[in-house]
N, C-alpha and C positions, 0 to 999 in steps of 0.2 A: 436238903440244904446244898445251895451250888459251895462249891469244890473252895480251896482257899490258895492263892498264887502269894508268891511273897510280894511283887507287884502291886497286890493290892488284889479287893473282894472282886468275885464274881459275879457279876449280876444276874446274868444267864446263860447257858451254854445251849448251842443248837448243833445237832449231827449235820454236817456239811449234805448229806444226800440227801437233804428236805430242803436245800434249794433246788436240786435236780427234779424232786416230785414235784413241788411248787409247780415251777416252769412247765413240766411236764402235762399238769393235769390243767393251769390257767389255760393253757393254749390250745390243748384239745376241749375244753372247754368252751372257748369262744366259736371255733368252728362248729363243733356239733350242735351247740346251745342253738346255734345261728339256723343249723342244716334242719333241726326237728319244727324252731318257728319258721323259716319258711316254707317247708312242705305243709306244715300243718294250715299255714292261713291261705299261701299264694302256689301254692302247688302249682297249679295248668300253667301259670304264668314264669315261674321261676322255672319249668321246663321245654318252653316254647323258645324257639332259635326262629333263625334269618328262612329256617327251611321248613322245618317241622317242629309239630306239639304232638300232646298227647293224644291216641295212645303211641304215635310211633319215638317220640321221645319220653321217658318216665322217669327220669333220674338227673337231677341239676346239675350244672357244675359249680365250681368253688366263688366262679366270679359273679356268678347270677345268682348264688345264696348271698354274698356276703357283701355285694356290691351294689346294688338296685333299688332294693323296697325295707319301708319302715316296717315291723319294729326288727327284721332279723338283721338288720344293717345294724344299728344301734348297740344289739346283745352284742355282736361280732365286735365292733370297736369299743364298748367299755370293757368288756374280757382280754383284748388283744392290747389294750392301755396297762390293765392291772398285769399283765404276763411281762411288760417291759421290766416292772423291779425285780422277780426272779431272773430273767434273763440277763440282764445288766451284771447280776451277783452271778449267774454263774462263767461266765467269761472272764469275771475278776477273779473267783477263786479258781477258775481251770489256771489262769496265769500264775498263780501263787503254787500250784499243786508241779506247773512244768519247767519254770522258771530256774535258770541254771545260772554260775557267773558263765561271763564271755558267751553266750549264746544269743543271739537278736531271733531268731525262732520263733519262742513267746512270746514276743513282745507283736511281730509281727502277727503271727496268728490272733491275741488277743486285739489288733486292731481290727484285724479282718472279721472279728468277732463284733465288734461296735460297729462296723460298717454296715455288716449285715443285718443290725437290730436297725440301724436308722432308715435303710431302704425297706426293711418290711413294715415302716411303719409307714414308709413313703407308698406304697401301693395301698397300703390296708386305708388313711385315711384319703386318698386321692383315687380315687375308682375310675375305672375305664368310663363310666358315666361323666364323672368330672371333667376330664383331661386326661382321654385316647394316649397320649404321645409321653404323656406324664407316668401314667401310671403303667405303660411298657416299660419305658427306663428306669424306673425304678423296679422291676418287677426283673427286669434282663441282669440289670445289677446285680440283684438278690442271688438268681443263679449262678449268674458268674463268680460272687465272693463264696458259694456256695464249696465251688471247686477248694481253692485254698483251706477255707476251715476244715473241711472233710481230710486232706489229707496233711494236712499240720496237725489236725485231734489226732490220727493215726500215728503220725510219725512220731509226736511227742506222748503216747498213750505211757502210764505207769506200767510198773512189772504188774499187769494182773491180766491173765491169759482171760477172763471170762468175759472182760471188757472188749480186749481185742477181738475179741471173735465174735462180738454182739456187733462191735462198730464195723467190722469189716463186714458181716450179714450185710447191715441196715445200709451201706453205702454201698453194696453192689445194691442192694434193690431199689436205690431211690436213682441211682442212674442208670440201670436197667430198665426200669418203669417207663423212663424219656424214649424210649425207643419205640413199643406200643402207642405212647402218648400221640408221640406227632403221626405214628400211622394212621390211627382215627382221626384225631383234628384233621389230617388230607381229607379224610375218606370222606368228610362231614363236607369242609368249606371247598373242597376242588369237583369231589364225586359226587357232594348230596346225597348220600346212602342214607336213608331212614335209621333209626338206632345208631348211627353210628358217634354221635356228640352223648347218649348215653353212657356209651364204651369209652369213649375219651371221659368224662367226666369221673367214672370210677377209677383210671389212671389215675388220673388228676389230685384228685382223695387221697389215693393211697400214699402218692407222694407227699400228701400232710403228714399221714400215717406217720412216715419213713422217716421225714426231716427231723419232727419232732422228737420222736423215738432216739434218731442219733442222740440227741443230748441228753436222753433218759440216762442213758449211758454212765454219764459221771456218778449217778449217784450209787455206782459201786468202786465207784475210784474215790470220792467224797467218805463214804464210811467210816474210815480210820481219822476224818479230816474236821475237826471241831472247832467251832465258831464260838468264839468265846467274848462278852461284852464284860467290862470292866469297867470299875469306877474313875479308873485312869487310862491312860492309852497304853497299850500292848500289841504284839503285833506275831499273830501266830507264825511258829516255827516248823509247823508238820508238812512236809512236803514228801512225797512218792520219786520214786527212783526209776527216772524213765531210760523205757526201755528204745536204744539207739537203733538197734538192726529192725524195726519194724519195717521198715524197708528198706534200707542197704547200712551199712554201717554207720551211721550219724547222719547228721544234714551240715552241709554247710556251705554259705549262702559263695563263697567263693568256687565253688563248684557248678554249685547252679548257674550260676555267670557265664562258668566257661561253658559248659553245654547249651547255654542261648546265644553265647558267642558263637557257637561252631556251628549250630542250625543256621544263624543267620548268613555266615559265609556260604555253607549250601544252596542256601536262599538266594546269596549273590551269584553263586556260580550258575544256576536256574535262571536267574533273571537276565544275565550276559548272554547263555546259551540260549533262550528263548528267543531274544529281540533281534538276533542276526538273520533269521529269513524274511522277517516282516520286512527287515527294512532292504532286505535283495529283490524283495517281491515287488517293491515299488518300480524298479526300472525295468521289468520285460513290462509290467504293467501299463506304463506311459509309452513302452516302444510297440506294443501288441506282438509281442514276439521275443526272442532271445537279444539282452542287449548287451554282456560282455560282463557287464556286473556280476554276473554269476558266479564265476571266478573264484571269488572271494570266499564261497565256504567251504574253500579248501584249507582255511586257517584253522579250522577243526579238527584237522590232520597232524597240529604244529608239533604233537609229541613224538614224531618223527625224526624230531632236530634232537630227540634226548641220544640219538645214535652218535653224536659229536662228545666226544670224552668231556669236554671239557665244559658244556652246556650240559650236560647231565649231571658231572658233579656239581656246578651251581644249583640246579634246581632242585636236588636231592638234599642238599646241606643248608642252602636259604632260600627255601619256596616262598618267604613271605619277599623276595623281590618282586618275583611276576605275582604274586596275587595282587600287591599293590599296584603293580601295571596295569593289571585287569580292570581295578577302579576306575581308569580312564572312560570308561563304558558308561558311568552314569556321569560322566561331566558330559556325552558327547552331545546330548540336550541341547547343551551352549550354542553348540554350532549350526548355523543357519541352513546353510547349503547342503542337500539330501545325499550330493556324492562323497563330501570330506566326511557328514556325521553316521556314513558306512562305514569309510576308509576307517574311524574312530573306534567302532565297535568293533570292524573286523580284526583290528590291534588286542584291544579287548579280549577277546574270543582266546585270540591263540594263545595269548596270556596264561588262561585260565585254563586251557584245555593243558595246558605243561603245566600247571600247579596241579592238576585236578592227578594228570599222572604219577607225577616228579612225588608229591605228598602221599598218595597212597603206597607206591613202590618202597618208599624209605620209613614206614611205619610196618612196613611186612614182617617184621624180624620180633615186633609188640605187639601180641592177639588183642590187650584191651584197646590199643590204641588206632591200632586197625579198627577195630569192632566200632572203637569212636565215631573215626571216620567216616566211614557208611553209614550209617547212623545216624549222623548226620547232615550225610548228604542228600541221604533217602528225605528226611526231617524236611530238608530245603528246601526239596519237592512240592511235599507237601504244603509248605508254608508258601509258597508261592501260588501254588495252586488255591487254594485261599485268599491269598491277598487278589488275588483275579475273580475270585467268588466274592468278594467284597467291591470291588472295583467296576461291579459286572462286564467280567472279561477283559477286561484292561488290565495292566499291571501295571501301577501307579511309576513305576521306576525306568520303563521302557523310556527308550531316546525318541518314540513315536511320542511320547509324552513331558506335555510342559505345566506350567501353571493355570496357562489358560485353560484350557482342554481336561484338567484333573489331578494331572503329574503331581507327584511330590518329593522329585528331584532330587533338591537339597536334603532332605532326612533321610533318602535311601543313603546317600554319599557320607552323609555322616555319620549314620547307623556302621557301614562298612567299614569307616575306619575306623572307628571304636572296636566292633569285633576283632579287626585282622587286626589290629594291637595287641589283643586281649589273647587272644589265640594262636598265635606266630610270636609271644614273647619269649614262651621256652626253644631252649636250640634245638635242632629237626634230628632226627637219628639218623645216624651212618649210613643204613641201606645196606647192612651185611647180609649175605644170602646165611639164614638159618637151617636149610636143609642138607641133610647130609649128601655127599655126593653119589649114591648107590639109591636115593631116594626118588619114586615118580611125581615128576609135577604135571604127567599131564602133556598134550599138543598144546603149543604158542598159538597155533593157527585155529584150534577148535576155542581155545580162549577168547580167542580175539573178535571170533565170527559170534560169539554168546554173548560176547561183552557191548558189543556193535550193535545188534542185533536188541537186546536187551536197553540200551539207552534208547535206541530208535522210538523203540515203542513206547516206551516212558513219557518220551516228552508228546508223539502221536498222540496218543490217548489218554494220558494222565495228567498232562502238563495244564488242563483247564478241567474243573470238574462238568462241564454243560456240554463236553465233546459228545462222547460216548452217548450219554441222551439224545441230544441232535441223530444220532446215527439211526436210535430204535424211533426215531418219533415217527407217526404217519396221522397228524392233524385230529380235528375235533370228530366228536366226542374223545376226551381224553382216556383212551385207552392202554398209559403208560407211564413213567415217570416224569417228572417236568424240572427244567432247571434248577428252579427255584423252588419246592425244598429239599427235592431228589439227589441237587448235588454234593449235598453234607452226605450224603450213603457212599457216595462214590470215595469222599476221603478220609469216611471211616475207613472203608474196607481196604483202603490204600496203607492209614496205620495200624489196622490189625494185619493186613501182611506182613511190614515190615517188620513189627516185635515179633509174630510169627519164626519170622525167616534169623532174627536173631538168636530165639530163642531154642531154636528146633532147625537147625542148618541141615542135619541128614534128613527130615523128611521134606523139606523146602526143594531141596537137592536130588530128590528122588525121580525115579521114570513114573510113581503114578502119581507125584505133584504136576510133574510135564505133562501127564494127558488128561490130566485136572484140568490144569489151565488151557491148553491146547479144544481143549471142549469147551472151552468158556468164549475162545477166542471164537470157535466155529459158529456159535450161537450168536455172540456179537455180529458177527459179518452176515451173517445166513438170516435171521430172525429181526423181529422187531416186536415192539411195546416191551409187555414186562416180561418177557420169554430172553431178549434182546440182551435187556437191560441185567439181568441175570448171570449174565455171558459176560458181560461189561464188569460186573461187580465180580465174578470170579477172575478174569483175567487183569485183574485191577491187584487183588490180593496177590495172587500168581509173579505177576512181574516184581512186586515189593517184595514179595518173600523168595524170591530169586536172587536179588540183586546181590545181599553178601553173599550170597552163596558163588557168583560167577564171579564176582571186584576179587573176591579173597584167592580164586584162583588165576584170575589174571596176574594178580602184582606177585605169582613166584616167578614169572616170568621178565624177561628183560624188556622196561618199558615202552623204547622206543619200538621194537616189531611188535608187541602184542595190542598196547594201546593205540601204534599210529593204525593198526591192519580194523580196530576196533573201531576209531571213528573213521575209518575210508568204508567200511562197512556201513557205519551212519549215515555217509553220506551218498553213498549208492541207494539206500532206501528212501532216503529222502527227494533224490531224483525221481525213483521209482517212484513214490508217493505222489509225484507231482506228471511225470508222466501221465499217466493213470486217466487223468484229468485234461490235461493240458495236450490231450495228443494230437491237436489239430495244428497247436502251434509252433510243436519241436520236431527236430529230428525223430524218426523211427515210431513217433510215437503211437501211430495204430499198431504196433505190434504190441501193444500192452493195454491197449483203448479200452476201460472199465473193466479192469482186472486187480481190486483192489481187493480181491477174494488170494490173486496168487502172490500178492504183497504178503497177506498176513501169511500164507502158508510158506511161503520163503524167509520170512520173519522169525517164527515158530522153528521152524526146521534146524536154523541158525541157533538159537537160544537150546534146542537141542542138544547140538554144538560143543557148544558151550558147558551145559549138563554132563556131557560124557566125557568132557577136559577135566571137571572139576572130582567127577566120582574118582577117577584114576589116580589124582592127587589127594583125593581124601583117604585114597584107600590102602598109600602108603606110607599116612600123617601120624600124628599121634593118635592110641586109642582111648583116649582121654576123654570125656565130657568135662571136668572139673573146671571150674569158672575160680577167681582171684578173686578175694574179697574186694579187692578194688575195682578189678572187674564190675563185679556185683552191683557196687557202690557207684561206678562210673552208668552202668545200665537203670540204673534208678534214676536217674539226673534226667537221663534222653527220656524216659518214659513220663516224668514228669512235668516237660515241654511237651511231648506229643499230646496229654491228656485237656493239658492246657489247648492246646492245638485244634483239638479234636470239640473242645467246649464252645470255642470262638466260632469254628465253623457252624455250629445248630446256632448260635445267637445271628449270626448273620443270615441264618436261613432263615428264621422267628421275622426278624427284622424286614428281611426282603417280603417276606409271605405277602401274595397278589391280593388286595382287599376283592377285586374282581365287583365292582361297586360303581363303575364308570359310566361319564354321564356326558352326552354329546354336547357341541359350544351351543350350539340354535335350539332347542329342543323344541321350545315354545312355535316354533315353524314348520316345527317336523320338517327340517333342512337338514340334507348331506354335501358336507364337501368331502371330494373324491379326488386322490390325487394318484400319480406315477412319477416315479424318480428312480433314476437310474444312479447308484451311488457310490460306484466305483472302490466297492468291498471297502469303505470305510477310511480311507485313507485319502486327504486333500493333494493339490497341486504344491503344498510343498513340504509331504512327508510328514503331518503331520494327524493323530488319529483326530475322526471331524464327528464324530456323534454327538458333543454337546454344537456343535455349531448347525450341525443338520436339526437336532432337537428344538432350539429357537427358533428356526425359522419354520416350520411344522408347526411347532405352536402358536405362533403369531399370524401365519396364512388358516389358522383355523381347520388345518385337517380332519375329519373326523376316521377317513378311511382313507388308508395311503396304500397303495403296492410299494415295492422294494426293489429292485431288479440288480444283478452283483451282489450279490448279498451275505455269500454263503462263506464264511473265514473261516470255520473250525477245519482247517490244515493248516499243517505245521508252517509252511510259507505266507500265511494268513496271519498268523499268529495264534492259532484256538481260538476266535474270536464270536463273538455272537450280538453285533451293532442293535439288536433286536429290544436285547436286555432292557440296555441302559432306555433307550429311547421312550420303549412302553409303559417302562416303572416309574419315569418323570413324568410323563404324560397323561396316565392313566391309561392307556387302554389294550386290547387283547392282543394276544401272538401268533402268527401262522410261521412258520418254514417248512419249505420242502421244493421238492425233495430233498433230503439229507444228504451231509456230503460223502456219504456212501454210496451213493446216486450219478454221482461222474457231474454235477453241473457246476455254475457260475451261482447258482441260485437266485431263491423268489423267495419272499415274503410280505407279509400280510400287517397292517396292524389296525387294529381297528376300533374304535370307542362302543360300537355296538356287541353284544353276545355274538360270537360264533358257535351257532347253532351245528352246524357241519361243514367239516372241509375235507376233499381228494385230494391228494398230489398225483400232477401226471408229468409222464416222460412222454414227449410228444415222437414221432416219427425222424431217426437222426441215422439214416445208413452210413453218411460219409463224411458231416461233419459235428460237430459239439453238439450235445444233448440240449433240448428246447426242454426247461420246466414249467411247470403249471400248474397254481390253486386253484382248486374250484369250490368255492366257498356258500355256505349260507350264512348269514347275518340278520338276527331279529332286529327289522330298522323301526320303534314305534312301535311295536307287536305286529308289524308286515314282517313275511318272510324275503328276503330280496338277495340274487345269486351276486358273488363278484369273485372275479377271476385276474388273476394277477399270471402274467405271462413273456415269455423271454424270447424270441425268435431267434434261430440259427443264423449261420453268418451270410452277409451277402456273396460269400465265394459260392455257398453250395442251391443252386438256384433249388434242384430237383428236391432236397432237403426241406426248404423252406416251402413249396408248394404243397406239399407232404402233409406239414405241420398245418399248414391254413386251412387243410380242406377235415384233418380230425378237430382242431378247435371250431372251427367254423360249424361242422355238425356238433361239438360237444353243448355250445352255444344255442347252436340252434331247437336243440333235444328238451333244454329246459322252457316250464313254462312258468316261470316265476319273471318278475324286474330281475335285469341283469344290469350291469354292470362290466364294461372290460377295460382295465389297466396294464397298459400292454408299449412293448418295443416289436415292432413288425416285421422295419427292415423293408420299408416300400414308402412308395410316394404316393399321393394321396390319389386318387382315381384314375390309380394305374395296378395292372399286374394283379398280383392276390391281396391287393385293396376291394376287387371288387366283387372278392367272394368273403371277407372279412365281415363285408358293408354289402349287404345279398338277403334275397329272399330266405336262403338256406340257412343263413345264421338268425336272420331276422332283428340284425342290429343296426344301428344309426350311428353317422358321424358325429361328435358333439358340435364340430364347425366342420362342412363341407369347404367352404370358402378358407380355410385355413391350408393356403401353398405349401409354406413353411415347414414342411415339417418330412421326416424318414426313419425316424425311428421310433417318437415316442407318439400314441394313440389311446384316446379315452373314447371308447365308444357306449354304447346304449341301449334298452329296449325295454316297452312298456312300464317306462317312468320320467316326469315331466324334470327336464333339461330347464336350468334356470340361466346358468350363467359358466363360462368360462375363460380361462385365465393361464397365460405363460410367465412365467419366474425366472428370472436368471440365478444362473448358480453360485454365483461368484466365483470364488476359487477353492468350493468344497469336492467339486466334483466336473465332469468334460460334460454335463447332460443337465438342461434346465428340469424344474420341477414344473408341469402341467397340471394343472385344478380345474377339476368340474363341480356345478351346486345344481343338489336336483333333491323337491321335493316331495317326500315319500304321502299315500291317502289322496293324492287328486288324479284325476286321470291325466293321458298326454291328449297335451292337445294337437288336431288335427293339422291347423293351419298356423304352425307358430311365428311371430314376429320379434325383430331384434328392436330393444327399446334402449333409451337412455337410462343412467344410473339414476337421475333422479322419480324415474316411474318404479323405481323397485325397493320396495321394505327393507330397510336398515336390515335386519336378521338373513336377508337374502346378498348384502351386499360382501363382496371382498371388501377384505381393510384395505383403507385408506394408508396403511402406511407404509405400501408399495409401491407409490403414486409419485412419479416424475425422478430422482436421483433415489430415492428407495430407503433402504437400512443394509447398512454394511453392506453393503455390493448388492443385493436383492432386489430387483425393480420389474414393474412390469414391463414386458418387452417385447416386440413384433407388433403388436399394437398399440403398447405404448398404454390399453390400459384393458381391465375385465371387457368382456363382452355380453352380454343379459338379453333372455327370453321372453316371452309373454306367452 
């Protein structure tokens, strides 16, 4: 007989943990129901992929059980329909179970609980069959609300230790599993490894397993929690007493604020300190040599002025002056003219470069607040380095960037002021030195070389996650990591350093963390593919799990000598860094000419430095490990922004992931057009970054295979850049670069709508002046194998250079016996000189226009395939070098005796668009001729 309430009768009572089994058992239910009918009926087909079936695939995955064919499609969605009213009750009753006054917690998490039920329904009835693009976003949603429910159930879990410790298992294994997972999906859609979509699909599973499982969960927090129906309305009282320190002492949402407040200042200080070489780099650029501009990142030195009493006590007592100066940086957008919206930033910089010191020195005396700090500046890194993995290598907030072109300007500017509100509202600490006067802090000058040293490298290699890659890469067959999804490894391992390095300062701190990392660095420089890459991702970790360790012994010292000696050191490296490269066109610079082996080891040796300043001060610190509950509490906030962090990064990899699916304009023709552009590393005639403007006009000239020549940005004066990205991901088609800019060049690259089948990078013959690079590529054109070679010629100073380079590409040319292809800058006039070993028996190639005067740098030449048509482009004002196009079609032979015909004897599929023709599109027009040219 149900129970008697004075309320009124019972009708029935249910134990709250039989909505948890419910939920539990519908929903493995639907999947398995689903997993047993379709193996049973559709087996060979529910395990057959883009690549392989049975035997070398055996085993489905969750989207080809449950997505594709009648009747396991059907079981799967009437099960996964009935699993909605268990699930619906149990996010009602987890709300009632965590539910406190004054808390928005629960409330929040219970919606993030509804969110998540309505996007699992959005993939489950909307299938990658339906709607591709539909049933990702909802499917990327799911994971991403995934993040919050998981650790809001955590944070809010009841006093029952046997739950905690089922939920904590079950969410390390279902984000654990993500890691395996996308190893296989690579190995499957990048490698084609046989078995390997069988290995990803038991991931895949298990992560049902896991998800599901979490919510099992409740129904030992449910137990004591009874649902009672009555003949009148009632409204149960039984609620659990949650436990607050499951991860720091409570939550509260005003905290969390400040900690995405402070990441984001980080963020801002990254985004100022990034965009001041790009925009130095534009004026030696246009001057081809030193133009005076340089100067200017000397403003990175500005905490030098903290040596003035009276400018130090301002910056130490209201940093939030210059950080608010510093915002100047993202208005400088506004300004039109390329020398003011320097003069802009470089105001900017030094700004920030005296907040960046002025704040940390005067938090030195408060370990949490220090601890803060870094922490979040490290955070910033990161977070930028992501919004640039998002951006593909653009950072939306750069002054190279506007509305047109990507930017989004106005939200970085007002993102910034809301933080630095938020976070510069309480007053700044005095800046009392805390150490006794008999205490060691340590050399200023070893500080300062570590700290220097250590930034260097930072923004070198960490400041883009596609640098480091680019370094190890050496062309097709993919024998390594790739941008795109490789680069989320680079900033995991960047925020597992950093919590590392907070959480474990003496062993971060240590001489065999230094020759950890020190080995990591060696292998980056030294190696390449995944040996490289290796090196990359340890030296990644290394520099993050450094960073508090070198900041916290820098600020015992007095700012102005430690941090100005610290960025004069940055900026030595960063000369260095560009030496390196640049030695043909600076002072001295063949004394360091491709020596970017004794950068890192002068780098290294510095952060050494540094290590040995900080042990001496450690070693006469407190011997304390004890952390502050608020500490504690403050360290749970950063880690709960990092994880966030760290989430968004895999969605954007998922998101970018190449369908590699590409399909030429002509095909029906079996036509190539072929092009060379010279693109003067990405940045227009007036500073501004040109990849979606290069991208249109590629699009619309119908390129199917373009060279690249300038190309190579991932240095720091560059910006980290990789104009490849964006260009290929809009367009659809493949990626070459190389050599890497480990490599000493200007760069080449490749892009292409056809398969690259194989490609070499070469460093041509360069005694005395700048490095000649070169792809040497295969491309399946049609199912024909067909060579193309994309190529940079040294400068017209160095004659014996350049003859050097003509007579190895000329045999490299000549060596193959496939259709070639060459997109090339020469550096010769046309049937003169080493034109006419380019254009030679030896090479065995052809002019695409022998009669074409015009021309000294750029060259499309040919062999053993029939030459249709070609064409000159103006550049407008993307770049100093027109874009030149050839159309030659692949399966016929060449003809012996060819004749130049009128446009109207040639097949539409064969012709240039038309809407280049007389004033053109936005500056683009045919030009020298005035219009294509056409074969027969």
């Amino acid at each position: 007989m149900a129970p008697k309430f004075k309320d009124g009768d019972a009708v029935a009572t249910v134990n709250g943990k039989w909505v948890a089994w419910a939920h539990t058992a519908v929903a493995y239910t639907a999947f398995f129901s689903a997993l047993v009918v379709g193996m049973s009926l559709h087996f060979n087909k529910i395990v057959q992929n883009e690549h392989y079936g049975y035997p070398d695939e055996w085993f489905p995955s969750v989207s080809a059980t449950i997505g594709d064919r009648y009747p396991e499609r059907s079981f799967f969605q009437v099960f996964i329909a009935i699993t909605s009213g268990p699930r619906f009750a149990l996010v009602f009753l987890w709300y009632l179970v965590t539910a406190r006054p004054n808390s928005t917690l629960p409330k929040f998490v219970a919606g993030v609980g509804i969110f998540r039920t309505f996007t699992c329904g959005g993939w489950t009835y909307v299938t990658s069959t339906d709607d591709h693009d539909w049933h990702d976003i909802f499917m990327i949603s799911y994971l991403v609300a995934t993040l919050p429910w998981t650790i809001g159930c955590l944070a809010l879990s009841p006093n029952n230790r046997r739950a905690v410790k089922y939920r904590k298992v079950l969410a390390s294994l279902f984000f654990g599993t993500l890691v395996p997972l996308i190893y296989y999906f690579i190995q499957h859609k990048v490698h084609k490894i046989p078995g390997a979509y069988t290995k990803y699909a038991f991931f895949e599973w298990s992560l049902i397993l896991f998800d599901v499982g979490f919510d099992a969960v409740t129904a030992l927090d449910f137990e004591a929690f009874e649902i009672v129906v009555k003949d009148i309305k009632g409204v149960s009282r039984g609620k659990g007493k949650p436990v607050g320190n499951t991860f720091g002492q409570g939550f509260f949402w005003s905290e969390i604020f400040d900690a995405a407040a402070d990441v984001y200042n980080g963020f801002v200080y990254w985004t100022s300190w990034t965009s001041l070489p790009v925009l130095v780099w534009y004026f030696p650029l246009w001057h081809m040599g030193i133009s005076g501009y340089e100067v200017v990142i000397l403003s990175y030195v500005a905490p030098v002025l903290l040596a003035i009493p009276v400018l130090k006590s301002l910056a130490v007592k209201n940093p939030r002056i210059f950080h608010f100066l510093s915002l100047s940086g993202f208005l400088a957008y506004k300004v039109q003219d390329p020398a003011n919206r320097l003069f802009i930033s470089t105001f900017a910089v030094s700004c920030s470069s005296i907040t960046f010191a002025a704040t940390l020195y005067g938090d030195r005396a408060q370990h949490t607040r220090l601890e803060s700090r870094v922490f979040a500046w490290g955070l910033g890194l990161i977070l930028s380095s992501i919004a640039k993995f998002a951006g593909k290598t653009n950072n939306p907030f750069w002054p190279i960037m506007h509305a047109e072109n990507g930017g989004w300007n106005k939200l970085g500017l007002l993102l910034a002021i809301l933080a630095g509100v938020r976070s510069f509202r309480a007053p700044a600490s005095s800046g009392g030195d805390y150490f006794p006067s008999t205490g060691k802090k340590g050399s200023s000058l070893l500080a300062g070389l570590g700290a220097g040293s250590m930034i260097f490298l930072m923004h070198y290699l960490l400041s883009d996650s596609s640098t480091m890659i680019a370094w190890v890469w050496e062309g097709y067959p993919v024998r390594g990591p790739l941008a795109v999804p490789h680069g989320a490894l680079t900033i995991f391992s960047m925020g597992a350093g950093l919590v590392f390095g907070l959480f474990y300062p003496k062993v971060a701190g240590s001489w065999t963390a230094f020759g950890v990392g020190s080995l990591g660095a060696a292998f980056l420089t030294c190696t390449s593919n995944w040996s490289g890459f290796y090196g990359a991702l340890t030296i990644a970790f290394y520099l993050m799990a450094v960073s508090p360790v070198l900041i916290s012994s820098a600020v015992r010292h007095s700012p102005a000598p430690t941090f100005g000696l610290a960025f004069f050191v940055y900026v030595f490296l960063l000369l260095f860094h560009v030496w390196v490269v640049a030695y043909a066109f600076v002072p001295g610079g063949p004394l360091v000419r491709e020596h970017t082996d004794w950068l890192m080891t002068i780098a290294m040796l510095f952060i050494g430095a540094g290590v040995f300043s900080a042990a001496v001060s450690r070693s006469s610190g407190p011997r304390t490990n004890a952390i502050s509950p608020n500490g504690r509490r403050a360290r749970s906030y950063y880690v709960y922004v990092l994880v966030a962090l760290q989430l968004l990064s895999v969605s954007i990899a998922y998101l970018r992931f190449p369908t590699n699916d590409y399909t030429p304009y002509h095909k029906e023709e079996k036509a190539v057009t072929a092009g060379i552009w010279t693109v003067h590393f990405g940045l227009d005639n007036d500073m501004w970054a040109s990849e979606r403007r290069m991208r249109d006009v590629i699009e619309e000239l119908e390129i199917d295979v373009l060279g690249l020549l300038e190309s190579d940005n991932q240095r720091i004066i560059m910006g980290n850049r990789d104009i490849t990205q964006f260009i290929a991901e809009d367009l659809g088609m493949y990626a070459d670069f190389g050599p890497g800019p480990n490599k000493h060049t200007w760069g080449s690259a490749l892009l292409s709508k056809f398969p690259i089948v194989n490609s070499t990078h070469h460093l041509l013959p360069s005694p005395v002046g700048e490095l000649a690079p070169a792809i040497h590529a295969t491309l399946d054109m049609y199912g024909e194998m067909v060579d193309v070679v994309v190529f940079h010629s040294g400068q017209e100073e160095d004659p014996e250079d350049r003859r050097l380079q003509t007579e190895y590409l000329s045999n490299l040319m000549g060596s193959s016996p496939r259709p070639l292809i060459l997109l090339s800058y020469l550096v010769t006039k046309p049937l003169e000189g080493n034109y006419n070993t380019y254009v030679s028996e030896l090479s065995g190639m052809k002019d695409i226009d022998q009669t074409d005067w015009d021309r000294w740098c750029e060259y499309i030449l040919y062999k053993k395939i029939k030459r249709t048509g070609y064409a000159r482009v103006s550049r407008d004002s993307i770049t100093d070098t027109e874009i030149q196009v050839g159309k030659f079609v692949i399966g016929e032979p060449e003809p012996e005796n060819e004749m130049m015909i009128p446009e109207e004897m040639v097949p539409q599929g064969l012709r240039f668009p038309a809407l280049f023709r007389g004033q053109g599109v936005r500056g683009h027009r045919y030009h020298v001729f005035n219009e294509p040219r056409y074969w027969q």
